[in-house]
Legacy VTK file of the C-alpha trace (Angstrom):
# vtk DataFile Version 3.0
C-alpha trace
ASCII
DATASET POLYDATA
POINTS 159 float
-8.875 21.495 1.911
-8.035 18.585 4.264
-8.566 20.272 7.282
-12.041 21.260 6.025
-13.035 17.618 4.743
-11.426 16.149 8.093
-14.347 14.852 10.990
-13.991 17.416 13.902
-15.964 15.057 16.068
-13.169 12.391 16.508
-11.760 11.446 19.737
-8.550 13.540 20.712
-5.327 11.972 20.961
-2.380 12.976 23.286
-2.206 16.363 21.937
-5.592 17.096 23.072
-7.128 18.282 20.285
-9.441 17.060 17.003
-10.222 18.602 14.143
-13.095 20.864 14.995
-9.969 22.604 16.877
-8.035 23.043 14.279
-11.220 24.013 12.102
-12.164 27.335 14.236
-8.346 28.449 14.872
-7.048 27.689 11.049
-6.308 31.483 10.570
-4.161 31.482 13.928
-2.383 28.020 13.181
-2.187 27.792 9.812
1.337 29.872 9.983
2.809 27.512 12.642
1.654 24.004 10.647
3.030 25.184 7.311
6.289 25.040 9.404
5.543 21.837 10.613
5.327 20.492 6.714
8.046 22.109 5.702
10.521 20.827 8.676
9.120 17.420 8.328
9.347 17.372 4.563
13.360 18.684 4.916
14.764 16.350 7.179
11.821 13.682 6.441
11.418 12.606 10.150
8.672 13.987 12.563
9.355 15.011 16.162
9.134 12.593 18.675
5.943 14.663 20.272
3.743 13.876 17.176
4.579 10.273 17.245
2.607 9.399 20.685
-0.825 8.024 20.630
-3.292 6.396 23.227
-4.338 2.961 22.874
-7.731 1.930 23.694
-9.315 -1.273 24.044
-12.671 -1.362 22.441
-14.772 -4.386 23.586
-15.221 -6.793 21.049
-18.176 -8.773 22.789
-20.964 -7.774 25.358
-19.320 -8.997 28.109
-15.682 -8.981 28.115
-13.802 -11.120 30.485
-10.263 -11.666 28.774
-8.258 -9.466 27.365
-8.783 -11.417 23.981
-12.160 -9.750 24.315
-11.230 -6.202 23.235
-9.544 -4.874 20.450
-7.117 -2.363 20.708
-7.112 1.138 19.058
-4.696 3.645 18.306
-5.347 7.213 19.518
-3.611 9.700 17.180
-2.660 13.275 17.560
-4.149 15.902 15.384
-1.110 17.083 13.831
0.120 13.419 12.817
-3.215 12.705 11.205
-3.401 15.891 9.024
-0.040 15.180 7.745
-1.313 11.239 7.202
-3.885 12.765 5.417
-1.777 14.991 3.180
0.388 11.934 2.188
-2.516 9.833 1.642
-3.995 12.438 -0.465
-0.520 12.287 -2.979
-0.065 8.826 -2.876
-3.708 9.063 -4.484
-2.616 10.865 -7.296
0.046 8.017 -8.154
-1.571 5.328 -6.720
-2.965 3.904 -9.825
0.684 3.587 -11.496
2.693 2.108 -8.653
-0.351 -0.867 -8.057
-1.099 -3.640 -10.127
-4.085 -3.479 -11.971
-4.940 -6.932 -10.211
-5.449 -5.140 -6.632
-8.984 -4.610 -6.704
-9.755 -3.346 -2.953
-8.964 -0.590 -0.975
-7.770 1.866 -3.776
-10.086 4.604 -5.573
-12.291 3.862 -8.339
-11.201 -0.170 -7.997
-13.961 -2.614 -6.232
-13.532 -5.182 -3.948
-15.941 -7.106 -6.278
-14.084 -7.139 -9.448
-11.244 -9.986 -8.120
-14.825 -12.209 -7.358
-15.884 -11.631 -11.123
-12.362 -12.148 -12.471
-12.493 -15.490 -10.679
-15.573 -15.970 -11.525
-15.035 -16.071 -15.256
-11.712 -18.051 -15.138
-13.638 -20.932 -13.602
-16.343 -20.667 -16.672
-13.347 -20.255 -18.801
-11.768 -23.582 -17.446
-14.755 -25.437 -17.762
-15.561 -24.514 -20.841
-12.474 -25.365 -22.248
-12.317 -28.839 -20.193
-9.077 -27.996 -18.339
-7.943 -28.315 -14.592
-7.887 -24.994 -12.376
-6.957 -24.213 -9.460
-7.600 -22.001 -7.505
-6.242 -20.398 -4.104
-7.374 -18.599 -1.630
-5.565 -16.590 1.032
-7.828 -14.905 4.037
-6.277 -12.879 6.735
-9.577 -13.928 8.819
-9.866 -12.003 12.366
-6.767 -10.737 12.028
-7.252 -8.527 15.050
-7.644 -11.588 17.314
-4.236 -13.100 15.484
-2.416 -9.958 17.882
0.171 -11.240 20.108
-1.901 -10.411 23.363
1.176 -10.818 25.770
3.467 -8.519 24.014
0.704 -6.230 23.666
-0.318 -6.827 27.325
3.835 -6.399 28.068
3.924 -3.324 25.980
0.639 -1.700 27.793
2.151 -2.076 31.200
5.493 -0.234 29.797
2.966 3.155 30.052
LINES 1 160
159 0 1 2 3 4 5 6 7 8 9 10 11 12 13 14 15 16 17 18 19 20 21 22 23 24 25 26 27 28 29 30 31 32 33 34 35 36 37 38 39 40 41 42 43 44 45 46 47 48 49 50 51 52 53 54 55 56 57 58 59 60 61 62 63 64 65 66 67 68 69 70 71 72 73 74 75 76 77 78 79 80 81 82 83 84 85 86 87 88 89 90 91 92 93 94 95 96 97 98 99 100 101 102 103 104 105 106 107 108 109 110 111 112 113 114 115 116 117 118 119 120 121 122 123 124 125 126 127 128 129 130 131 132 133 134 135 136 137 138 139 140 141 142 143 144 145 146 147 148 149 150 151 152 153 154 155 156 157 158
């Protein structure tokens, strides 16, 4: 089912391959990755091979001139994102009894929104009432240009 659902048009990563691969030679591989799951779900570590990626550094502005200018993605390999995938997929299932009711974004069925309108009415509450609120707010703003550019820069030239 995931393999189906699953973009074949995505960029490779080391391994080579993408999901339109994997797609047209399911009957041929499907034997092979079952063996995959099964040896990573028995000693619960994958092989070193599957843990590689690319990293690519996207320009984050017309005309980059500083390394600060690009963003850096990782590259996957096929075989470590289908078994990403399968996780996530679980964790779904769960997901709504392990998180807080209170986490409104990035989880299923739960909108960013609702933490605005659940603010929202504890400031009409507050005022209505005639007591003090406060109120804070925390904002992980550009977090991609918070990255430590010379250990990622130090950690580039290691490749």
């Amino acid at each position: 089912m995931i393999v189906k659902e699953s973009d074949g048009n995505k960029s490779p990563g080391p391994d080579g391959f993408n999901f339109a691969f994997i797609k047209n030679c399911w009957d041929i591989l499907k034997g092979e990755i079952r063996i995959m799951f099964d040896q990573f779900h028995g000693i619960g570590k994958l092989p070193k091979s599957l843990l590689s990626y690319f990293v690519a550094l996207i320009p984050k502005v017309s005309s980059p001139f500083g390394l600060g200018d690009y963003r850096p993605i990782s590259l996957l390999g096929c075989l470590y994102k289908l078994i990403a995938k399968v996780l996530a997929a679980r964790l779904a299932k769960v997901m709504h009894s392990l998180i807080s009711s209170n986490q409104s974004a990035f989880i299923k069925g739960r909108n960013l929104i609702d933490g605005v309108l659940i603010v929202n009415e504890v400031v009409n509450l507050a005022k209505r009432s005639d007591k003090e609120c406060l109120i804070l707010k925390v904002d992980f703003e550009k977090a991609y240009d918070s990255v430590d550019w010379g250990f990622l820069e130090y950690m580039l030239t290691r490749f």
